[in-house]
C-alpha positions as CSV (number, residue, x, y, z in Angstrom):
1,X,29.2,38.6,-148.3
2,X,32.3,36.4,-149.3
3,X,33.7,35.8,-152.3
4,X,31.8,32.7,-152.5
5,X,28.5,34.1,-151.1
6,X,28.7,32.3,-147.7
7,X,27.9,33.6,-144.2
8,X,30.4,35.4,-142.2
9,X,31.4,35.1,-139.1
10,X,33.6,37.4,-137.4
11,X,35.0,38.7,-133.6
12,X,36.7,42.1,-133.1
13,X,38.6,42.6,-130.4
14,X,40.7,45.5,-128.9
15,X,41.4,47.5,-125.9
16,X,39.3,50.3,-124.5
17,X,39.4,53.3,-126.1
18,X,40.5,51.3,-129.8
19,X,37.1,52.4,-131.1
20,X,35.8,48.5,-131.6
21,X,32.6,49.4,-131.0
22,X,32.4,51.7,-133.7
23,X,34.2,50.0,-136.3
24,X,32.4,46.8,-135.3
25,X,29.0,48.8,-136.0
26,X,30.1,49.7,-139.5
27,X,31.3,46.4,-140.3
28,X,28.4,44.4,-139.4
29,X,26.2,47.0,-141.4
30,X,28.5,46.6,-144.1
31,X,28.1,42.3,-144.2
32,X,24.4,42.8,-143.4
33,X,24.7,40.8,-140.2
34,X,24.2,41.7,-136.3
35,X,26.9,42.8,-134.4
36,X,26.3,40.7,-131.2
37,X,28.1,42.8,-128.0
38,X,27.3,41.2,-124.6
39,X,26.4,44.3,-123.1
40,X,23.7,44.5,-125.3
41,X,22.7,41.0,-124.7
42,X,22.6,41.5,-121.1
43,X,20.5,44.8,-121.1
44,X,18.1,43.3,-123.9
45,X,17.1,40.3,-121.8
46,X,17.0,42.3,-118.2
47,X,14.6,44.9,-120.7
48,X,12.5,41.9,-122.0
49,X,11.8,40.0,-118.4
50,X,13.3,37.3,-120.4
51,X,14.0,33.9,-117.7
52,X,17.5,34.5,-118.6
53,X,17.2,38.6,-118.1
54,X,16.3,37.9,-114.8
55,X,18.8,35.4,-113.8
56,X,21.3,38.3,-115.2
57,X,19.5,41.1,-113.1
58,X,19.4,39.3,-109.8
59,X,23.6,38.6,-110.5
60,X,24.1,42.2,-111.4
61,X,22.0,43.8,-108.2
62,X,23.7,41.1,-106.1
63,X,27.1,42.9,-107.0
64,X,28.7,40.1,-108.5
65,X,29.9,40.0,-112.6
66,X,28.0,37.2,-114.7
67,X,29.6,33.6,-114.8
68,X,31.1,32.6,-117.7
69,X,28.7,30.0,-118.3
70,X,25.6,31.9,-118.0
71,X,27.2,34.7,-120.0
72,X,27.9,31.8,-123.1
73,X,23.9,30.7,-122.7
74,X,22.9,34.2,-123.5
75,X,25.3,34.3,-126.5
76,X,24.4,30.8,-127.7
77,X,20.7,32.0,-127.8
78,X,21.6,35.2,-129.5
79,X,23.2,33.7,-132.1
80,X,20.1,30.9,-132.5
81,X,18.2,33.9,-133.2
82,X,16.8,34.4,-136.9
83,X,18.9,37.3,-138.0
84,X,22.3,35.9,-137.1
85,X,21.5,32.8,-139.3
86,X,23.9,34.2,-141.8
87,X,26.7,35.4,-140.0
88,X,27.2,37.7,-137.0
89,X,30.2,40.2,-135.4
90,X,31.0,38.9,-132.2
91,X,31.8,42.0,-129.6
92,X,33.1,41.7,-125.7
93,X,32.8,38.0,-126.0
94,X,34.8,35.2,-125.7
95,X,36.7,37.2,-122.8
96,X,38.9,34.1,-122.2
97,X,39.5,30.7,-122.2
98,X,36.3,29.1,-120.8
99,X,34.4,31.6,-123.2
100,X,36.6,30.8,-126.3
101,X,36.2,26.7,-125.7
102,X,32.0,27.7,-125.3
103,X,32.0,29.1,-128.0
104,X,34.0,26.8,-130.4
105,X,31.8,24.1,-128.7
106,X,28.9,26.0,-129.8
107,X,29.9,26.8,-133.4
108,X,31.4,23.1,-133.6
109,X,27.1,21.6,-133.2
110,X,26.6,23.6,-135.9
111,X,29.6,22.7,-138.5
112,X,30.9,26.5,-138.1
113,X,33.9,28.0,-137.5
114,X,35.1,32.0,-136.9
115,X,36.5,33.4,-140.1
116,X,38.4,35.9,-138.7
117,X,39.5,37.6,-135.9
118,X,39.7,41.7,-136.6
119,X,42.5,42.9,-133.4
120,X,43.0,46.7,-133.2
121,X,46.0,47.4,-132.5
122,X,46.3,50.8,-130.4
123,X,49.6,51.6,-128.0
124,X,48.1,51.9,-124.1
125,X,49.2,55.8,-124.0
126,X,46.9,56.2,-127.1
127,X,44.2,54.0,-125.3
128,X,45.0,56.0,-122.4
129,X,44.6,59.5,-124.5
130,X,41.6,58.4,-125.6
131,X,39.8,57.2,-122.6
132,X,40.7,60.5,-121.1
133,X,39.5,62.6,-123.5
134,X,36.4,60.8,-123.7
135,X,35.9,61.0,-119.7
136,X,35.6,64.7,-120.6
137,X,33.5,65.1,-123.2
138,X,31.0,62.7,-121.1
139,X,31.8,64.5,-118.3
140,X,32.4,61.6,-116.1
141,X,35.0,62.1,-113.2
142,X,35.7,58.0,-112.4
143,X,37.7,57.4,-115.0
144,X,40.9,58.1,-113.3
145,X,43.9,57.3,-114.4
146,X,44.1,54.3,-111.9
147,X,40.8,52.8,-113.0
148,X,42.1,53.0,-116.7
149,X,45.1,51.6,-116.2
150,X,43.6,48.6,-114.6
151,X,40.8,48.1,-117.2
152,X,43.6,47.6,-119.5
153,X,45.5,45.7,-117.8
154,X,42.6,43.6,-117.2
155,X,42.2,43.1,-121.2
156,X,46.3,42.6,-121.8
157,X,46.0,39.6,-119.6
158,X,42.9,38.1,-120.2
159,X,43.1,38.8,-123.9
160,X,46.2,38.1,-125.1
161,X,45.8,34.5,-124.2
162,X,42.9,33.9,-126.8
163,X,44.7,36.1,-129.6
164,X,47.1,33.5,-128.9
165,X,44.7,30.5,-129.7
166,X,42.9,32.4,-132.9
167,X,46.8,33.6,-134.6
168,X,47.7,29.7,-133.8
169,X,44.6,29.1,-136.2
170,X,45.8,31.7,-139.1
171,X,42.4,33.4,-138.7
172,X,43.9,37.1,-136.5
173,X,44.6,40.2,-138.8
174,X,46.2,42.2,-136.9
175,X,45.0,46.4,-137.4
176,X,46.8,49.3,-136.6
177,X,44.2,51.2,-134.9
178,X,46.1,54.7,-134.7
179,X,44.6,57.3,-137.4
180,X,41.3,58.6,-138.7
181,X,37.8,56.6,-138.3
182,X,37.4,56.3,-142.0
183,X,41.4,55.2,-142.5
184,X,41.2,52.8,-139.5
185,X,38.0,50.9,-141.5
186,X,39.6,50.8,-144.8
187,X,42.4,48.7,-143.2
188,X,39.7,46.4,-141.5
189,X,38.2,45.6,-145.1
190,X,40.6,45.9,-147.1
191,X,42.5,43.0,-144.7
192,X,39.0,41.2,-144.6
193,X,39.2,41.3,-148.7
194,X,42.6,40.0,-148.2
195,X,41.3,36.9,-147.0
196,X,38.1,36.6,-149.3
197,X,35.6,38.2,-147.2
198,X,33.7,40.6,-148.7
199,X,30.4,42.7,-148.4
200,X,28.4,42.4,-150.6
201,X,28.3,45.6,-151.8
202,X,30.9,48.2,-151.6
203,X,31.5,50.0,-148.5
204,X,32.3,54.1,-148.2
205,X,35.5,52.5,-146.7
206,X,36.3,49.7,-150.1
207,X,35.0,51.7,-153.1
């Protein structure tokens, strides 16, 4: 997976419409190790009946979002599950500064640290481009202009704070996120190989 053949552990972050959640896919199936989003989490234990599903469930019908600390418990026990024992992509989470100081708590009990922070880089009329154009080919009609504009301003100022923290550490590398699919992931590795991290066997994007 690295150079020296040690886990990986990674976050990717970006704004909506950066197309994280696709390059995060390929990456994690590249290093062979779950990419964690908390979407996922939360849908997976509200599927399973799971104690903390239905604490989630009763939250969400309630109208109200998901406290930070019950959204860290569900992370912490996704990533005490078996096949996150040698690394994981972190995706969505930590949203901000109580997150960020859960999870280094969590990774500190374990004597593990991220490795690196992947940050796509798009410009908000690109993210706005996108978005849009997605809203059409799902033919959704509440993803007005407004609404778009707010999500990202949500994630400029709740974001920017924890880039903040992890470039502090040395551990960001920063992506331009403008181009094709295929381009935009040779970046990601070849900035990951940069730093020593490397899959363990040649991507379409590194060979």
């Amino acid at each position: 997976m690295t150079a020296s053949g040690a886990s990986v552990r990674l976050l990717i972050v970006g704004p909506q419409g950066s197309g994280k959640g696709t390059q995060g896919v390929l990456v994690a199936q590249a290093f062979g190790v779950p990419q964690v989003a908390t979407g996922d989490i939360f849908r997976s234990n509200v599927a399973g009946g799971t104690e903390l599903g239905k604490r989630v469930q009763a939250i969400i019908e309630s109208g109200d979002l998901v406290p930070d600390e019950l959204t860290s418990e569900l992370v912490r026990d996704r990533l005490s599950q078996p096949d996150a024992a040698r690394g994981f992509l972190l995706d969505g989470y930590p949203r901000n500064q109580g997150q960020l100081d859960d999870l280094d708590e969590f990774l500190r009990s374990r004597g593990e640290s991220l490795d690196a922070v992947i940050e796509l880089i798009v410009p908000r009329d690109e993210s706005i481009r996108r978005l849009h154009q997605r809203a059409v080919e799902q033919g959704r009609n509440d993803d007005t202009e407004e609404i778009i504009a707010n999500r990202l301003a949500i994630y400029e100022r709740e974001t920017a704070p924890i880039l903040g923290i992890y470039r502090d550490r040395g551990i960001v590398a920063e992506i331009d996120g403008v181009g094709s699919l295929d381009e935009v992931t040779a970046r990601i590795f070849a900035a990951l190989a940069d730093r020593g991290i490397l899959p363990d066997a040649p991507t379409a994007a590194t060979a």
